[in-house]
C-alpha positions as CSV (number, residue, x, y, z in Angstrom):
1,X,-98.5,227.0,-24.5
2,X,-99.0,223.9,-23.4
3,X,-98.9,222.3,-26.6
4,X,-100.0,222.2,-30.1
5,X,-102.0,218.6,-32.2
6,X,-102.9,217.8,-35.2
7,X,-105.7,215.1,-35.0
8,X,-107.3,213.3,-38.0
9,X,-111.0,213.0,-38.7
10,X,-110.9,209.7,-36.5
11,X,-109.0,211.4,-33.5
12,X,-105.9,209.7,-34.1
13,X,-102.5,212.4,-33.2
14,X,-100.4,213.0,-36.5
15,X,-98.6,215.9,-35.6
16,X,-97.9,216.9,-32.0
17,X,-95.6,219.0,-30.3
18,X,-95.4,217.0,-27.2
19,X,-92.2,214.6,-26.6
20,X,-94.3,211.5,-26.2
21,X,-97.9,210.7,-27.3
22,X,-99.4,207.4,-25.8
23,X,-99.4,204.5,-28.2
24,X,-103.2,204.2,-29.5
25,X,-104.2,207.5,-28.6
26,X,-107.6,208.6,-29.3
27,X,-109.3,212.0,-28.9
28,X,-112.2,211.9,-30.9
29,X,-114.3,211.4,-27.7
30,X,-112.9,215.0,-26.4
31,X,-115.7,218.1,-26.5
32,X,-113.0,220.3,-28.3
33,X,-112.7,217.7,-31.5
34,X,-116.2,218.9,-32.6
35,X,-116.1,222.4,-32.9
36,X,-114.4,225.7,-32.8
37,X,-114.0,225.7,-29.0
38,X,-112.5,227.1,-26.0
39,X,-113.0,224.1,-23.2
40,X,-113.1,223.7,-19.4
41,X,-109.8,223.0,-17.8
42,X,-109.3,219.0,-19.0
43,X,-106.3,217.3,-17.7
44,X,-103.6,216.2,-20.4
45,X,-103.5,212.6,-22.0
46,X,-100.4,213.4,-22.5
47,X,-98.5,214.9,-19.5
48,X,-101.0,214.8,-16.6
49,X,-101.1,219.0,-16.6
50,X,-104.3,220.4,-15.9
51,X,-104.9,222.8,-19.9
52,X,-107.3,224.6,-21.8
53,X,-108.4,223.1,-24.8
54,X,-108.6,225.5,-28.0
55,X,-109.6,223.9,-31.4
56,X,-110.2,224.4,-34.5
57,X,-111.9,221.9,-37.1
58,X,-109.9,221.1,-40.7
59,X,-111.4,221.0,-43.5
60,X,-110.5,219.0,-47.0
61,X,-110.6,221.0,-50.3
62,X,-114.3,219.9,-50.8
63,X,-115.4,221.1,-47.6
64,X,-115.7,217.5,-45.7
65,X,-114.5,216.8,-41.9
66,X,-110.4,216.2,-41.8
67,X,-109.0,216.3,-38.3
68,X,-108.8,219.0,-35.4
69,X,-106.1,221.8,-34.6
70,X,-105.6,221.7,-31.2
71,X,-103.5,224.1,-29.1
72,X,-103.4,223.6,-25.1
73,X,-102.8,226.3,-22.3
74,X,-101.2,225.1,-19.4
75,X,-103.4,226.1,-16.7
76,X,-99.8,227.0,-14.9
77,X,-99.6,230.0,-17.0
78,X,-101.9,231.6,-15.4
79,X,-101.7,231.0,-11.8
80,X,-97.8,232.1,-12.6
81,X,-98.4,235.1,-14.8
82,X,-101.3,236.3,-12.4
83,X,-99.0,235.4,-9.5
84,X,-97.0,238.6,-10.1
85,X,-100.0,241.0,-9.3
86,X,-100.9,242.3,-5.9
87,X,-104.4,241.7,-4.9
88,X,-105.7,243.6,-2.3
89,X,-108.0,241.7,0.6
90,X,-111.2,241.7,-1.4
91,X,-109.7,241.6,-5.1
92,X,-110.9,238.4,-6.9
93,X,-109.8,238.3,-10.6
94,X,-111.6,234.7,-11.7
95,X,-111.4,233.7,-16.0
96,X,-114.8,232.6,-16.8
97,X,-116.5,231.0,-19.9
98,X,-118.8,232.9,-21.6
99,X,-121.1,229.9,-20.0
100,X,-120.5,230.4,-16.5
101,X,-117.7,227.9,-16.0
102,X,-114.3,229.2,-14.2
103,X,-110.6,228.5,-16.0
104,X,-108.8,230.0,-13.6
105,X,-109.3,232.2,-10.2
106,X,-107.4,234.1,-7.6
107,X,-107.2,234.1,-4.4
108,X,-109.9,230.7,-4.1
109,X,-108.5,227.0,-4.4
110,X,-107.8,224.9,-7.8
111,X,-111.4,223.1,-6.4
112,X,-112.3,226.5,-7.6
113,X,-111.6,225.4,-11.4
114,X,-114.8,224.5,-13.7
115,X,-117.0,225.5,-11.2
116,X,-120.4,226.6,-12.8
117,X,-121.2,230.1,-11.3
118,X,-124.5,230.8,-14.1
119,X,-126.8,231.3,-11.5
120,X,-124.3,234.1,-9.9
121,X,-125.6,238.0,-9.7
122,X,-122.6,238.1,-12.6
123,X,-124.3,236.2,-15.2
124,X,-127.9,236.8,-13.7
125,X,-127.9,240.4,-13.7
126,X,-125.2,242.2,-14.3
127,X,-123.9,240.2,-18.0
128,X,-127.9,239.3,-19.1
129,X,-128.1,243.6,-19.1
130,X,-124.6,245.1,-20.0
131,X,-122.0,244.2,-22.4
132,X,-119.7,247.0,-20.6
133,X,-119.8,248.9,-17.2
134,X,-118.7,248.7,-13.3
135,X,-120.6,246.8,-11.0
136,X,-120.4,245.9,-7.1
137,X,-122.0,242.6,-6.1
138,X,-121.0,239.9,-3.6
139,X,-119.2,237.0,-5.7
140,X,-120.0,233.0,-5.3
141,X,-116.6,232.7,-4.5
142,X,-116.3,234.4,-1.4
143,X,-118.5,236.0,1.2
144,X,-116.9,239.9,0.4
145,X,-117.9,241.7,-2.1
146,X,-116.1,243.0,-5.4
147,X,-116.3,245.5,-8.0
148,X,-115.7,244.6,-10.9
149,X,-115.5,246.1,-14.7
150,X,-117.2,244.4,-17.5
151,X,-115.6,244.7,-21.2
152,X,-117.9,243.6,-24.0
């Protein structure tokens, strides 16, 4: 965990978890402050990091806007808790946005991150049919090809 907020309804931090907020902070301009949402990797306000957004909005008793929840993942996590697995030479393991966007891939570059691959076989074919199953398919990411197991 990167870290968790508590924004009011005009983006303003009044709970963080972070050591330092900067003075006249805003957020309200952010994608994640309008919705229940799991963003593209943003970099950090804060602390420079490259994190995932996740959000929640906050209601008041009668229903009206009050702020955001906000929890961020370090994008480190992953490349560290993914570091630990041996990948064979054609392995990719990549994690996508329902939306085409990727969070987070192995063994590609960080240019790699929030890269739109819609238009791949992945989301063309294989996700548009099946919300589970195995398929082989040359990835955007690479010029070798992959299998690959698809869990709705």
């Amino acid at each position: 965990m990167h870290g968790i907020f508590i924004y009011d309804s005009a983006g303003h931090c009044l709970v963080t978890t972070a050591d330092n907020i900067p003075k006249n902070a805003n957020n309200s301009d952010r994608e994640y402050f309008k919705e229940l949402f799991i963003g593209s990797v943003i970099r950090s306000r804060t602390t420079d990091d490259l994190i995932i957004p996740v959000s929640m909005r906050l209601n008041n008793p009668d229903g009206s806007f009050a702020g955001v929840l906000l929890a961020t993942i370090s994008l480190n996590y992953f490349k560290l808790y993914y570091g630990y697995y041996s990948m064979g030479d054609t392995d990719i393991l990549a994690i996508l946005l329902s939306d085409g966007h990727i969070l987070y891939g192995r063994p590609f570059d960080d240019s790699q991150i929030n890269r739109d691959i819609s238009s791949s076989t992945l989301f063309i074919e294989h996700l548009k049919s099946s919300t589970s199953g195995t398929a082989t398919f040359t990835p955007p990411l690479t010029k070798l090809s992959a299998s690959m197991v698809i869990h709705g």
